[in-house]
C-alpha positions in Angstrom: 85.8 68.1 107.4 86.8 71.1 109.5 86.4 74.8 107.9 90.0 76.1 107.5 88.7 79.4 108.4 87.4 81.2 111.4 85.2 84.5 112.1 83.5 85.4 115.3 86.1 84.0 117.6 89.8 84.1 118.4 92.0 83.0 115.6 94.7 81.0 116.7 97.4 78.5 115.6 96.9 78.3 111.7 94.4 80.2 111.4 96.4 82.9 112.7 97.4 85.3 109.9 100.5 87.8 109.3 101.0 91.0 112.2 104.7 89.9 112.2 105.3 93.1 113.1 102.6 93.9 115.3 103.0 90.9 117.5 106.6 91.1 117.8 106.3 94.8 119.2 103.2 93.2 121.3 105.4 90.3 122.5 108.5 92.7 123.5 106.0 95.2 125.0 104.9 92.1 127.4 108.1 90.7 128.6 108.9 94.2 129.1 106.1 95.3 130.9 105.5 98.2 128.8 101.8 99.6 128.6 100.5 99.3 125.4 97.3 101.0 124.0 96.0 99.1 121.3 93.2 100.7 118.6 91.6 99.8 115.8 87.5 99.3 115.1 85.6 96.4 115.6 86.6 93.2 114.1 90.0 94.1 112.6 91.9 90.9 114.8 92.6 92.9 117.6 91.9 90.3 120.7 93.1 87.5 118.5 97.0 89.4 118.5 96.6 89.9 122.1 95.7 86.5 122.7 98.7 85.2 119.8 100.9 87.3 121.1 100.5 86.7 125.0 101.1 82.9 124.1 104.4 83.3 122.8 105.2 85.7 124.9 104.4 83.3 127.9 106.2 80.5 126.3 109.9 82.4 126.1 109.2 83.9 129.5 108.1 81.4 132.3 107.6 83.9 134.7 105.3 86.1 132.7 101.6 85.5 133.4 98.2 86.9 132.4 95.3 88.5 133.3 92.4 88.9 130.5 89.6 91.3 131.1 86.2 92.2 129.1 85.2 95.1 129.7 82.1 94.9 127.0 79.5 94.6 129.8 80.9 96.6 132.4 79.1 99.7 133.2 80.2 100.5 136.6 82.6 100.8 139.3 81.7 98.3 141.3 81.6 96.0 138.2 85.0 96.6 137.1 86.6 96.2 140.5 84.9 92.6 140.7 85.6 91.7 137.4 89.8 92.8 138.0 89.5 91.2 141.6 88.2 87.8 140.1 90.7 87.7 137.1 93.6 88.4 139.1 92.6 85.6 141.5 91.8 82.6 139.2 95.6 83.7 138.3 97.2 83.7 141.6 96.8 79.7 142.3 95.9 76.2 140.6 93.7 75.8 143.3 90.2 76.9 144.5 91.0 75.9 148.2 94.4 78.4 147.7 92.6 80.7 145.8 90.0 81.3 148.7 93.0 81.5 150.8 94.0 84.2 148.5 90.7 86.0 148.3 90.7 86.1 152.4 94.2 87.5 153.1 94.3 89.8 150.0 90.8 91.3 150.1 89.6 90.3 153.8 88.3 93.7 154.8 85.9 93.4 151.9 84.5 89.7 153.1 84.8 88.4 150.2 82.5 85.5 149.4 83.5 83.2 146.5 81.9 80.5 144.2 82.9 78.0 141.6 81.1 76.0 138.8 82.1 72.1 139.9 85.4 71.1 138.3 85.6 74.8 136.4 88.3 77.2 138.1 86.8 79.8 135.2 83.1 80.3 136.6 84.5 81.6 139.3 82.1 84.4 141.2 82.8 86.9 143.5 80.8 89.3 145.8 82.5 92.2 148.0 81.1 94.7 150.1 80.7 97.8 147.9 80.7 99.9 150.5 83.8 99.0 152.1 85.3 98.8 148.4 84.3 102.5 147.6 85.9 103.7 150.9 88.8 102.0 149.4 89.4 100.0 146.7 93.5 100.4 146.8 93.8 97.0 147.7 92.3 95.5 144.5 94.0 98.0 142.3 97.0 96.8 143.7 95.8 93.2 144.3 98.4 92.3 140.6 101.3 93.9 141.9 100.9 92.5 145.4 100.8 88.7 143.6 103.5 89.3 141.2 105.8 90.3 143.8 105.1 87.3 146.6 105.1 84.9 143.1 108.3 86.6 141.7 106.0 87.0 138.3 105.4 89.7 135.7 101.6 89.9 135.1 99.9 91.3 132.0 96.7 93.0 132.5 94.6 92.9 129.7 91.1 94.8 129.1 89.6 94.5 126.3 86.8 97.2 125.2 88.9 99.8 127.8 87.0 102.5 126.3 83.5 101.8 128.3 84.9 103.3 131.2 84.5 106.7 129.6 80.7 106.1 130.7 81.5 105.5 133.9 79.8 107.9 136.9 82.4 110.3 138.1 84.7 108.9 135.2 87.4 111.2 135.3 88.1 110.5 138.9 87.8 106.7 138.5 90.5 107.4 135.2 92.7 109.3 137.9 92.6 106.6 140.5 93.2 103.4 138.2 96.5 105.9 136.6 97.6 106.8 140.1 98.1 103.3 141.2 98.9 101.7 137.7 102.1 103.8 136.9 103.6 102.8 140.3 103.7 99.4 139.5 107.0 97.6 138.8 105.9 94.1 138.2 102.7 94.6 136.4 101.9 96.2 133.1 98.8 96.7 131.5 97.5 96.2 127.5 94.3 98.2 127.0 92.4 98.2 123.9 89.0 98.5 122.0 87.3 99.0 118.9 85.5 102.8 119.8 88.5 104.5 118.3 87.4 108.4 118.8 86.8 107.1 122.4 90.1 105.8 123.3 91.8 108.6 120.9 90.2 110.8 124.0 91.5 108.6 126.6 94.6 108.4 125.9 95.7 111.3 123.9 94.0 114.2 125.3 96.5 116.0 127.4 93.7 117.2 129.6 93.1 113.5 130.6 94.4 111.1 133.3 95.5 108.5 130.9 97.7 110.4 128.5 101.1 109.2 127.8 100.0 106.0 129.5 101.9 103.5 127.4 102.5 102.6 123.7 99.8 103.1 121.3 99.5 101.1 118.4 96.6 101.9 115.7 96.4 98.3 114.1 95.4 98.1 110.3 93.6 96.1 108.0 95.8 93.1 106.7 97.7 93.6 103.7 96.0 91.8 100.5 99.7 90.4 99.6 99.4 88.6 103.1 95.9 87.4 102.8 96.2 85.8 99.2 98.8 83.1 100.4 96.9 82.4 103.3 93.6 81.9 101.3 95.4 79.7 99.0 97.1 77.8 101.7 94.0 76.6 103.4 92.2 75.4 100.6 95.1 73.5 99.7 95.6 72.2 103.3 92.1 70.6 102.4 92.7 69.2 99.3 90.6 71.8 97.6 92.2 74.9 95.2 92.0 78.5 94.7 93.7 80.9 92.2 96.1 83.4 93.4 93.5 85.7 91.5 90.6 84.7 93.1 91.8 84.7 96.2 92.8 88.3 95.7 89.2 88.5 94.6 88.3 87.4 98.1 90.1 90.4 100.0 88.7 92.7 97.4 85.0 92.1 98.1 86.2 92.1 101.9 87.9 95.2 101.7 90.8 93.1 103.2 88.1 93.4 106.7 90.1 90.1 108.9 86.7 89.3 109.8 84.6 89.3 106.1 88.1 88.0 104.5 87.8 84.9 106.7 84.2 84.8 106.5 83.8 84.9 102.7 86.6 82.6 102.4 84.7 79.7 104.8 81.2 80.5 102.7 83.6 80.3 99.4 85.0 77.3 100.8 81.7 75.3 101.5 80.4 75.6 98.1 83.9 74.3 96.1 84.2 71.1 95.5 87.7 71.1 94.1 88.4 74.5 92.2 86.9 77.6 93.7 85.6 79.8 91.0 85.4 83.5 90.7 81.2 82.3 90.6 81.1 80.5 93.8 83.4 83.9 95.6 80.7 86.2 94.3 77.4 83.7 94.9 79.5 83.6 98.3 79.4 87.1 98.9 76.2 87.7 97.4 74.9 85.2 100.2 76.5 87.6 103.5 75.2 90.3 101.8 71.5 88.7 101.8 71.8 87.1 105.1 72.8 91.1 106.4 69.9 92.5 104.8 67.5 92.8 107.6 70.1 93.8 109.8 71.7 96.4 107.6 67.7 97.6 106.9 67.6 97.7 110.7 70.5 100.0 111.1 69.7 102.1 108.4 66.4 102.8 109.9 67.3 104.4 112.8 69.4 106.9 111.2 67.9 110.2 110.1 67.7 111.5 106.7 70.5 113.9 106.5 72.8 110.9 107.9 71.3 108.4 105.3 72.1 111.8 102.8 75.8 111.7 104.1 76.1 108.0 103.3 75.1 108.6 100.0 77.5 111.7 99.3 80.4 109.4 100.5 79.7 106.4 98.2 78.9 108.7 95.2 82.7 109.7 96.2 82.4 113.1 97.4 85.3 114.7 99.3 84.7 118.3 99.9 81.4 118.1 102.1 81.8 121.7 103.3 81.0 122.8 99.5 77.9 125.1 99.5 76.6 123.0 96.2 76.9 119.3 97.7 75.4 120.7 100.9 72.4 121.7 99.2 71.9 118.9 97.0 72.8 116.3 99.3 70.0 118.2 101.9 72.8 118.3 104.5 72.0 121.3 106.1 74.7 123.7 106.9 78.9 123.2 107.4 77.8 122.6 111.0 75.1 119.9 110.2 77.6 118.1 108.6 80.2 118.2 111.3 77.0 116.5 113.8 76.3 114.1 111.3 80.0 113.0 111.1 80.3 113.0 114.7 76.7 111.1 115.0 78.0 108.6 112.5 81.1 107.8 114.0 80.1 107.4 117.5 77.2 104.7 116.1 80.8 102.9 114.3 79.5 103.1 110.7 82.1 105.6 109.6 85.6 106.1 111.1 88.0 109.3 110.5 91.4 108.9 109.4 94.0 111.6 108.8 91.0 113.2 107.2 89.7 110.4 105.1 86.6 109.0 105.7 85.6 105.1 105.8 82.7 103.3 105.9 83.6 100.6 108.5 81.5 98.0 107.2 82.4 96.3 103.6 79.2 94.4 103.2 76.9 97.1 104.6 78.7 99.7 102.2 77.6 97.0 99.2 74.2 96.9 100.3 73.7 100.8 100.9 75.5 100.8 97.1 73.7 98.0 95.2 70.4 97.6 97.2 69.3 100.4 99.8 70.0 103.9 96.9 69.0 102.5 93.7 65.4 101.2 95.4 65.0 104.3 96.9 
């Protein structure tokens, strides 16, 4: 029998939960090529609602077409022009022969050589002449605009992981270039998002910066528990196997309502009920993640440095006030400025996040280990 629930990849058709609202402002920004910024940290859904949401978007507007983009990987220029060039083309036509057609006559000065995987349109692979792209690369940042108009389309541009172009050489220029040609286009938007939210906060809200006022922004959120418990109990019972309202609560609890731990401790839950899932099997459940994290989470704590690990420790013993002279010194944080490099250190490795001033360990099971495991051995 097939697991009702899914972690680790897109979540689609049933295993889809809740964002009413978040894809219906997603779905309206689409069809009306607004550009929308979308942030949250890693694993909260966020390519799953863009994915959701671009489908039913696509299937009330005929016209509306789009362009995914991963920009995980991408550490350069020259990398994110071929990556845009190659998405936009597998787009433009059903067929290789055409889209080699397309390749030539939209991006000829660039001899363009092109590859496919036999009988898959997706491994498509594409090599331009760098140097004749770095004299000028207008033609592939308007290569979407130039389709949708001959096509009489809307195109969606989405890049996932947007942020990674903040590491870019000459960055700020590259940000002014994409911005320059981007806001001028009339049948092309663009949905940018990623999970390094301090990162894209400076991106995109900075005033100093190229990208500011680019679009919508939309800070997603963790799922409500009141959304996840119906779900829960839905999918055992579309299996013929059963769950409490309360122990399905107890699910989202150990999760921290986290999409991707709520799914996964709900498959791990599921695999060990027979009929009736017990608050015993969610625990020996989550007991199992934890373990299986262990040597990861021992890996990651190691290569932080003692007044970090000292931070950690403050924040799960529930201190607030870290600029108090007392915690400071027993804690062994340093100084007031110490503690605003640790923050900072922390946050750019994605262990902690900031939020209107409270701080939040990101991870739900690495938060339970560092509690129950890592402080009470050492």
């Amino acid at each position: 029998m097939e697991t009702p629930f899914v972690f680790g990849k897109f979540a689609v058709d049933q295993n889809f939960t809740n964002r009413d609202s978040e894809r219906a402002r997603l779905s309206g920004n689409f069809s009306g090529l607004v550009n929308t910024v979308l942030i949250s940290p890693r694993r909260w859904g966020k390519s799953s609602l863009v994915q959701r949401s671009a489908l039913e978007a696509m299937s009330a507007y005929k016209d509306l077409h789009f362009c995914f983009l991963d920009a995980f990987n991408i550490r350069t220029e020259e990398q994110f022009y071929l990556a845009l060039a190659s998405e936009v083309l597998k787009i433009s036509a059903s067929k290789f022969e055409v889209i080699i057609e397309n390749a030539k006559r939209l991006m000829g000065e660039f001899l363009p050589k092109l590859s496919f995987s036999p009988g898959n349109q997706d491994e498509l692979s594409l090599s331009l002449d760098w140097k004749e792209v770095k004299k000028h690369p207008d033609a592939i940042l308007d290569m979407a605009e130039t389709v949708a108009t001959e096509k009489g389309w809307k195109i969606v541009i989405c890049i996932d992981e947007f942020q990674n172009i903040a590491t870019f050489e000459n960055q700020l220029a590259f940000q002014k270039k994409l911005r320059s040609h981007w806001q001028k286009h009339q049948h092309v938007s663009y949905c940018l998002y990623g999970s390094k939210r301090h990162m894209l906060m400076d991106v995109f809200t900075s005033v100093s910066m190229p990208f500011y006022k680019f679009g919508d922004i939309l800070f997603l959120e963790k799922i409500n528990r009141d959304c996840w418990i119906p779900f829960i109990c839905s999918r055992f019972e579309d299996t013929q196997k059963h769950i409490s309202e309360n122990n399905a609560g107890l699910i989202s609890d150990l999760a921290e309502c986290h999409p991707y731990y709520v799914q996964q401790l709900a498959q791990q839950s599921w695999l060990r009920t027979t009929s009736l899932c017990s608050e015993e099997i969610i625990r020996e459940a989550h007991e199992g993640i934890v373990s299986q994290l262990s040597l990861l989470f021992q890996s990651k704590t190691e290569e932080l440095s003692t007044p970090q690990i000292n931070f950690l420790k403050a924040l799960l013993d529930g201190v607030e006030k870290f600029s108090s002279k007392s915690i400071i010194d027993d804690y062994r944080l340093g100084s007031s400025a110490n503690v605003s490099r640790i923050k900072k250190a922390l946050e750019n490795k994605e262990i902690i996040d900031i939020m209107a001033g409270n701080i939040l360990v990101l991870d739900p099971m690495y938060k339970n280990w560092l509690t129950t495991r890592y402080f009470i051995k050492n």
